[in-house]
N, C-alpha and C positions, 0 to 999 in steps of 0.2 A: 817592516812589511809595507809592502806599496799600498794607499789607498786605492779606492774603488771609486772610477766617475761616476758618478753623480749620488756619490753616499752623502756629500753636504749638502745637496740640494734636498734629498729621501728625510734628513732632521727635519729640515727646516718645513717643509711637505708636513710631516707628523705635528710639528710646534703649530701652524698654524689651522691644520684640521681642528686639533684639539682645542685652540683660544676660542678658534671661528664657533665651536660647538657650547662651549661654556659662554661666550656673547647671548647665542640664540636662546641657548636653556636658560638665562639670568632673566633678560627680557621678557619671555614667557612665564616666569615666575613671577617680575616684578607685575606682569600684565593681570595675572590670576590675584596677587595679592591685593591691588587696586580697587579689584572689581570683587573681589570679598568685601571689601568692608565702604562699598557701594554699590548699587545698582543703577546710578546714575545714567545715561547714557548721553554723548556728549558730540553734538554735530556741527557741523563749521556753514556757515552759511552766506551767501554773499549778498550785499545791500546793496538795494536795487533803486532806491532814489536818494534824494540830499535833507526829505523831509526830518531825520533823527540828526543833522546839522546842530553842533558840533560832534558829537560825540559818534556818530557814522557819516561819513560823506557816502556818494554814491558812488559803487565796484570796492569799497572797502569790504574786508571780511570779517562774521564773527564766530566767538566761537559760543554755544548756546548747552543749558542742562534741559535736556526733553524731557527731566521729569523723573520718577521712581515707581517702579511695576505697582501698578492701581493704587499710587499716591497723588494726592494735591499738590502740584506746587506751592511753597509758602511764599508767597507773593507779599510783600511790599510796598510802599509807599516809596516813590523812587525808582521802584526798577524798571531796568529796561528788560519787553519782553516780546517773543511772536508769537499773534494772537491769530488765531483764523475768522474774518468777520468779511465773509457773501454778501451784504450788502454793502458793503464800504468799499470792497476789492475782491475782484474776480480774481480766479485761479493762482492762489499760492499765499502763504501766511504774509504777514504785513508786520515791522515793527513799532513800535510806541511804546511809552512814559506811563507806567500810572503812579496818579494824578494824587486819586481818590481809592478807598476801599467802601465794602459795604457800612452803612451808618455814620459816616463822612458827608456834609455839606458843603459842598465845592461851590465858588461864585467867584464871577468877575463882575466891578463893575467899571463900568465905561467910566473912562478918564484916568482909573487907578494904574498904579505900573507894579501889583503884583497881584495874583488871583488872592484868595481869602479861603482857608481852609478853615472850619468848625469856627466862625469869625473873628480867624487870626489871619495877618497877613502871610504868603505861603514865599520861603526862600529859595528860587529856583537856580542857582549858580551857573545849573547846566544848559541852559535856553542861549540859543543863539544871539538874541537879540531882548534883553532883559529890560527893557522900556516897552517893548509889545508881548506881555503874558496871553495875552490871546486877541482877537481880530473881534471875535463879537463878546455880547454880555449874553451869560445866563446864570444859573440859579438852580443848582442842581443835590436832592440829598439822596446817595447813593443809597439803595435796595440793597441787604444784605445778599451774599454768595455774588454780588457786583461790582465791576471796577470802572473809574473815570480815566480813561485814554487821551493822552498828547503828547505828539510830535515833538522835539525839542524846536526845531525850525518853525515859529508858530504862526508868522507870516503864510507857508507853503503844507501846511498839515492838513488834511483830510482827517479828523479825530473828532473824537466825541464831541468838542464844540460845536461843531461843524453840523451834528445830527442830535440836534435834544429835543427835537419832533418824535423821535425813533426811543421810545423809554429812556426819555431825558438823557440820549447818546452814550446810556451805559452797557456796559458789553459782561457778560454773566464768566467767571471766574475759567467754568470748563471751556470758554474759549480759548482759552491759552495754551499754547502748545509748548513753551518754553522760556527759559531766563538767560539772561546774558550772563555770564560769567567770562573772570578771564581764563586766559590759554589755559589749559590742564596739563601740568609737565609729567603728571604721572604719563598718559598717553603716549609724548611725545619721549619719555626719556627710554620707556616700555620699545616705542617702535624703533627708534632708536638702535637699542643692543640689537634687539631682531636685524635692522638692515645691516648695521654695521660685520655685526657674527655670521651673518649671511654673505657676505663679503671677502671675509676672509678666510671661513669653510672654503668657497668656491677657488679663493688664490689657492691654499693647501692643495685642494684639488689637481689644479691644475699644474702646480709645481711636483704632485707627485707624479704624474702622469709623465712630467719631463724627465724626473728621475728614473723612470720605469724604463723610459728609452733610450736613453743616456747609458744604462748600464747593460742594454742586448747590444747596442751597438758595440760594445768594449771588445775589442778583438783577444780572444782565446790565447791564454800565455801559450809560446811557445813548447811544444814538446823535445824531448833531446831524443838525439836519434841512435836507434838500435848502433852500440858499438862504438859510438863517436868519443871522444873525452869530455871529462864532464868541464864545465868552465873551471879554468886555475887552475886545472891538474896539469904537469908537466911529466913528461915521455922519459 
């Protein structure tokens, strides 16, 4: 029996609806599974100076955990975070180091080349420049629900050293708006299947549509005509 134009095109139209729709529903599942067993919420944000040098230059991107519905962040010693602090920086959160937590005694003293936590020397690997731990001296024992903020670039930071006029340049925990984390591949592997299965729904699509017309166009077999012979009959 003669095939029909565009019946291989019509499979292939079916095969790829169907992958394209089991992409998007996997993504969507993986997307719902993620955020079951967190409420994390996770934003990318762009670094707007060189003061967190090395570890952000400036137009580098990051990716940040905002937090869990009416949870504290568990902040750190070490982490890097965006803090919202009006007086340090107008319009829009700021990133920095803490340093220090609440009941923590921070101090530099001039001459020394690393600050002094609870009067230990303090190991900062991640400072640009690891012979200048900071530009002035102070002398600071954190107020609990408080953190000590610094720049990694300690030459160029604007950070709590900077303001220990201002309750000894410590910044109260609820200022924080977020933690640095790396990339979250759940996110991206989630969006992922979506665009990809979205992609290939739309090919399906459109190859069925070609199929659809491929097969009106196909000219109408032949009729035999009242009385004629039929083919291969002989008289």
């Amino acid at each position: 029996m003669e095939r029909r134009r565009g019946r291989r095109r019509g499979i292939w139209a079916i095969v790829l609806l169907v992958a394209g729709g089991v992409l998007v529903l996997g993504g969507t599942v993986h997307s719902a599974v993620s955020a079951g067993h967190s409420e994390v919420d996770y934003e990318k944000h762009r670094i707007a100076s060189d003061h967190m040098r090395p570890a952000y230059a400036a137009g580098d991107s990051g990716w940040f955990s905002m937090g869990a519905a009416g949870e504290e962040l568990e902040i750190g010693r070490g982490d890097v975070v965006l803090v919202s602090v009006p007086q340090w920086r107008t319009g829009g959160l700021m990133l920095s180091r803490v340093v220090a937590r609440g009941g923590d005694r921070i101090e530099h003293r001039r001459g020394e080349s690393t600050l002094r936590l609870n009067g230990e020397p303090l190991e900062e690997p991640y400072i640009l420049d690891r012979s200048v731990p900071a530009v002035v001296a102070f002398d600071v024992t954190v107020p609990e629900g408080r953190t000590f903020l610094m720049g990694d670039n300690r030459g160029n930071s604007a950070d709590s050293s900077m303001h220990i006029s201002e309750d000894g340049g410590t910044v109260p925990l609820s200022a924080i708006r977020g933690e640095a984390v790396v990339e979250p591949t759940d996110l991206i592997v989630a969006g992922g299947l979506q665009f990809v299965g979205a992609v290939v729904f739309l090919a399906g699509g459109v190859l069925g549509i070609v199929a659809l017309v491929v097969r009106r166009r196909e000219p109408a077999p032949a009729q035999p005509v009242p009385g004629a012979p039929a083919p291969g009959a002989t008289g």
